[in-house]
N, C-alpha and C positions, 0 to 999 in steps of 0.2 A: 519758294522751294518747289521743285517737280515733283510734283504727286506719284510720278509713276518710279521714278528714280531715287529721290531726295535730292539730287544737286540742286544746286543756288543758282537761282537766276536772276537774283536782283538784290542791288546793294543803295542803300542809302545813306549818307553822310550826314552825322545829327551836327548841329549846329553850322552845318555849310548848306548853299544853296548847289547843291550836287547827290543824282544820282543815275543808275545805271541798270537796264535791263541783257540780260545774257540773249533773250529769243530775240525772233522777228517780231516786233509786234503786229502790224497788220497781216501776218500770213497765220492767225488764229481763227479759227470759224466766227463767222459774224461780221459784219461791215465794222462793229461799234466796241468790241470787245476790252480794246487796248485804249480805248480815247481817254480814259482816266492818266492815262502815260503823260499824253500828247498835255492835255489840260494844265495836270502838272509844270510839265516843262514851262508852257506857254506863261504860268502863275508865278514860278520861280526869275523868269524873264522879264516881269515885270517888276515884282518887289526887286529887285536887284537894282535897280533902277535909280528906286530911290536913296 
């Protein structure tokens, strides 16, 4: 949820390997801000897998 707004900007799918950010993630301050994103993905792409 946007602090400064309240809209939504990210939705999560419980029990699917799916979910979804509204921003840019790397055009946030900081090199490393969004990497919790990316990790994600990268986790969900693997257990998927199996």
């Amino acid at each position: 949820m946007n602090l400064n707004d309240q809209s939504i900007e990210g939705i999560r799918v419980k029990g699917k390997p799916a979910f979804s950010v509204q921003y840019h993630p790397e055009s946030t301050p900081g090199p490393h801000d969004s990497r919790y994103l990316f990790d994600d993905f990268i986790s969900l792409i693997k257990n998927s897998k199996n």
